[in-house]
C-alpha positions as CSV (number, residue, x, y, z in Angstrom):
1,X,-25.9,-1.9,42.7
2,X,-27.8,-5.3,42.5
3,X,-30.5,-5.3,39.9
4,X,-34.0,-5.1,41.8
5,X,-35.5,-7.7,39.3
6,X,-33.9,-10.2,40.6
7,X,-35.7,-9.9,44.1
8,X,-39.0,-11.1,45.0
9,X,-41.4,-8.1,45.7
10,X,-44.0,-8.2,47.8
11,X,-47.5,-7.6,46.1
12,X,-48.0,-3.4,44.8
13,X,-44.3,-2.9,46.3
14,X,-41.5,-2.3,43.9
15,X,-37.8,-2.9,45.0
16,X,-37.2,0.6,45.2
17,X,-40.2,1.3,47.0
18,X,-38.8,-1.3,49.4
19,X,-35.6,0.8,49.8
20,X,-37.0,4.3,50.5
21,X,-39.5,3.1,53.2
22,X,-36.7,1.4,55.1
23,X,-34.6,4.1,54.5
24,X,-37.1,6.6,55.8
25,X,-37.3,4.6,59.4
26,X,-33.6,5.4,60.0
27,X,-34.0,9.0,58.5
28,X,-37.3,9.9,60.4
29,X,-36.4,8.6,63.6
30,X,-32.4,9.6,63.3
31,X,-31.7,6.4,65.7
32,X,-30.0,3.3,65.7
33,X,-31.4,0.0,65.4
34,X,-31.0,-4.2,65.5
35,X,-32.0,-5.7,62.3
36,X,-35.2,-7.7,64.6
37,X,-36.2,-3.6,65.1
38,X,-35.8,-2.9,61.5
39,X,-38.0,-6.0,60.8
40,X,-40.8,-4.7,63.2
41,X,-40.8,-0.9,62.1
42,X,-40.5,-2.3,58.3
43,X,-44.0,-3.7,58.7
44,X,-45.0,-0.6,59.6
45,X,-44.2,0.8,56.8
46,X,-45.5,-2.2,54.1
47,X,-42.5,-4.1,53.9
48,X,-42.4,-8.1,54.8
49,X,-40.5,-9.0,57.3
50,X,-39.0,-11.7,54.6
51,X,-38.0,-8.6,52.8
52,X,-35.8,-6.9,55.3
53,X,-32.7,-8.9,55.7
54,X,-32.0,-8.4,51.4
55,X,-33.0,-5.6,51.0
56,X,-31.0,-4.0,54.3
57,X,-28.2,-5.2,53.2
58,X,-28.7,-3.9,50.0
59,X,-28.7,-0.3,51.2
60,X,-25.6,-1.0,53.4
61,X,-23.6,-2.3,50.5
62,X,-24.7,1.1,48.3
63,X,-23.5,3.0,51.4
64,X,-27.0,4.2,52.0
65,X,-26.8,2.5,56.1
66,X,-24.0,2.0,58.3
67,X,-23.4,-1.1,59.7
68,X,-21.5,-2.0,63.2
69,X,-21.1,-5.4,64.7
70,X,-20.7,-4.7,68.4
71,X,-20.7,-7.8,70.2
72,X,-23.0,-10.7,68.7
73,X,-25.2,-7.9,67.6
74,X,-25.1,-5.9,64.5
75,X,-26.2,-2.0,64.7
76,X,-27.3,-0.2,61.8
77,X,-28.2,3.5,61.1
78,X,-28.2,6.0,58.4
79,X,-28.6,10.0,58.5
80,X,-29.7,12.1,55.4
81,X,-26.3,13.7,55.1
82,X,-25.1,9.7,55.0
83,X,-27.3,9.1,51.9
84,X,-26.7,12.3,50.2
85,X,-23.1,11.2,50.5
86,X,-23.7,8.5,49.0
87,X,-25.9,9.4,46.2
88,X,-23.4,12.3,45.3
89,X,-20.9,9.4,45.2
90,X,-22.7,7.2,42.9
91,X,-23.4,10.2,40.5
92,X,-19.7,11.6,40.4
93,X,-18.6,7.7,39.5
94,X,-21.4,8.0,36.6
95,X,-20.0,11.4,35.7
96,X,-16.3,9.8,35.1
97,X,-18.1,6.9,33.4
98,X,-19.1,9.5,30.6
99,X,-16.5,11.4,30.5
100,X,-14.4,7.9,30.0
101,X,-17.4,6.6,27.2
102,X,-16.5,10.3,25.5
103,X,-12.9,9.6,25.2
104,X,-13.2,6.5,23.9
105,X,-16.0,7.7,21.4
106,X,-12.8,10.3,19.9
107,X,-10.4,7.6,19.4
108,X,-13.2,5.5,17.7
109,X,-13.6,8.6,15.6
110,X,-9.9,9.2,14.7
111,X,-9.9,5.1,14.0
112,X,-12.1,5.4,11.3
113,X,-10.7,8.5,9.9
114,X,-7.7,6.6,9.5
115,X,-10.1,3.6,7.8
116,X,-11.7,6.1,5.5
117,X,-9.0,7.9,4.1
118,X,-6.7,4.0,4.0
119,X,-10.0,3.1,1.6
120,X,-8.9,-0.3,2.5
121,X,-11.5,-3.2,4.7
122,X,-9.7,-4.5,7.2
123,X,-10.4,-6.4,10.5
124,X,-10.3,-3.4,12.4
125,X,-13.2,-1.7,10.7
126,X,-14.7,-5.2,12.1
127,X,-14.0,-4.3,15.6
128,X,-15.0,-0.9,15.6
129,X,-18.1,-1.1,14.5
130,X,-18.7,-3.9,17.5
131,X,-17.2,-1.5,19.6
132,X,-20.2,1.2,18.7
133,X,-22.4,-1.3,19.6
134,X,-21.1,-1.6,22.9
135,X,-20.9,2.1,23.1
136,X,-24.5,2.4,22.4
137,X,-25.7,-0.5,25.4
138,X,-23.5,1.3,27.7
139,X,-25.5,5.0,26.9
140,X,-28.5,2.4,27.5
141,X,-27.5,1.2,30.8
142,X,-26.1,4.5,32.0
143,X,-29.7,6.6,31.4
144,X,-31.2,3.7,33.0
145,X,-28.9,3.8,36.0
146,X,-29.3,8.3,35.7
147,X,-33.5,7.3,36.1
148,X,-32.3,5.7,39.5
149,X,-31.6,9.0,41.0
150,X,-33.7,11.9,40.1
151,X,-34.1,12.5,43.5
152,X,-30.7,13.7,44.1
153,X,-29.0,17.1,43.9
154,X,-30.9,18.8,41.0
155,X,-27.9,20.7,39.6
156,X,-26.0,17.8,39.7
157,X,-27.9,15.5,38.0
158,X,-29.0,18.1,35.3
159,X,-25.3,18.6,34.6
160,X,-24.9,14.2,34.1
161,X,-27.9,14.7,32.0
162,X,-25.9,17.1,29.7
163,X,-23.1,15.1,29.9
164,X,-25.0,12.4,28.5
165,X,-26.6,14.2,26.0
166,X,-23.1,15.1,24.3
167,X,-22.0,11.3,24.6
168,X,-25.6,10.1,22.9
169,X,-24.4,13.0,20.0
170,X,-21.1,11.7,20.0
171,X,-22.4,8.1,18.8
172,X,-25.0,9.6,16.4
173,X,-22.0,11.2,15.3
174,X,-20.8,7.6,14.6
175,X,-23.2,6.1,13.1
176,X,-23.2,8.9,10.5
177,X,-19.6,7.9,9.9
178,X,-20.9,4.2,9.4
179,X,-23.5,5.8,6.8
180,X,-20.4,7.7,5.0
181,X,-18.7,4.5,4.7
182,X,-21.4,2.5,3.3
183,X,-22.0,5.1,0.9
184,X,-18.5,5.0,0.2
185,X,-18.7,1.1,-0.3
186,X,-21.5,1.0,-2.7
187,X,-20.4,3.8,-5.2
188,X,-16.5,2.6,-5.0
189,X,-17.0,-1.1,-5.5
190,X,-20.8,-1.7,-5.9
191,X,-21.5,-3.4,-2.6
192,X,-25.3,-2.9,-1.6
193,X,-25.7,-1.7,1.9
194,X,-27.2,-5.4,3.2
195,X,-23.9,-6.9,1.8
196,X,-21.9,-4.7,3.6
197,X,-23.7,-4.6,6.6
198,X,-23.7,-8.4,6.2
199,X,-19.6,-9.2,5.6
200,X,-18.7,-6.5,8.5
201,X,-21.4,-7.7,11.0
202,X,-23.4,-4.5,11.6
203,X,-27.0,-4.8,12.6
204,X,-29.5,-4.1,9.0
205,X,-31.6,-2.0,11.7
206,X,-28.6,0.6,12.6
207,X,-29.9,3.5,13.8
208,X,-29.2,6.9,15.8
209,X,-29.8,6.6,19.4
């Protein structure tokens, strides 16, 4: 999905808002329409005409409207059990994209068991603490995305929620191993925690999520 930052809003109308209300033309009126009849019914609704064409096409490219060319004309429409379609889509591709960030959160564990009990610094300690990081933004961008689409199925997205939950555990989970290693660190060779965090690149404000 294309950021809605990036667009220009018209004045008290958010990008999303700009979504739903053309969205709800095609869903109240269950019809099918030219994008000049979009336009006029848009302004109806609150949305500038300059609006339409972006933010149209941004619901057909989500799968939200249907789009036909017939002729030198394009038609568009979209029914609620289109957009619920859709939406249940877009939530069962965020579903596998925790279940993948969980997987990958294991074998970052097992990694730095194998560090640990090694008691040796190596590069890879390096990389795995980068890849935490990493792990952490894409929590970040995935609750933002989840925010997206309270609207949907309840049971559905109460079940991503939990899903998410167990994935932000999983990196807290992490970072306490990062802890135990410092700890380690310190007492074994008598490295304070800002020249550790310093020589393997890890942030001096670490912190559960």
């Amino acid at each position: 999905m294309r950021a809605a930052s990036s667009r220009v809003q018209a004045k008290g109308v958010s990008y999303e808002d700009k979504r739903k209300r053309i969205l709800e033309i095609f869903h109240e009126t269950k019809d099918v329409f030219q994008h000049k009849d979009v336009e006029r019914l848009a302004k109806g609704k609150g949305v500038i005409m300059q609006a339409v064409k972006d933010v149209l096409q941004n619901l057909v490219d989500d799968g939200l409207v249907m789009c036909e060319k017939i002729g030198s004309s394009n038609y568009y429409w979209s029914f609620p059990a289109t957009a619920a379609k859709a939406k249940a889509k877009m939530l069962d591709d965020l579903r596998a994209q925790s279940q993948a960030l969980e997987a990958h959160d294991a074998q970052l564990d097992a990694a730095l068991t194998e560090a640990r009990a090694s008691r040796e610094e190596t590069d890879e300690r390096v990389q795995l603490t980068a890849e935490l990081a990493q792990l952490e933004a894409d929590v970040a961008a995935m609750e933002k995305e989840l925010e997206a689409y309270r609207d949907c199925d309840p049971e559905v997205f109460k079940d991503t929620l939990r899903q998410v939950d167990e994935c932000r555990a999983a990196v807290n989970r992490w970072t306490d191993n990062i802890y135990a290693v410092q700890g380690y660190v310190r007492d074994k060779f008598g490295y304070d925690t800002s020249t550790f965090n310093k020589s393997f690149e890890i942030p001096d404000d670490l912190d559960y999520v």
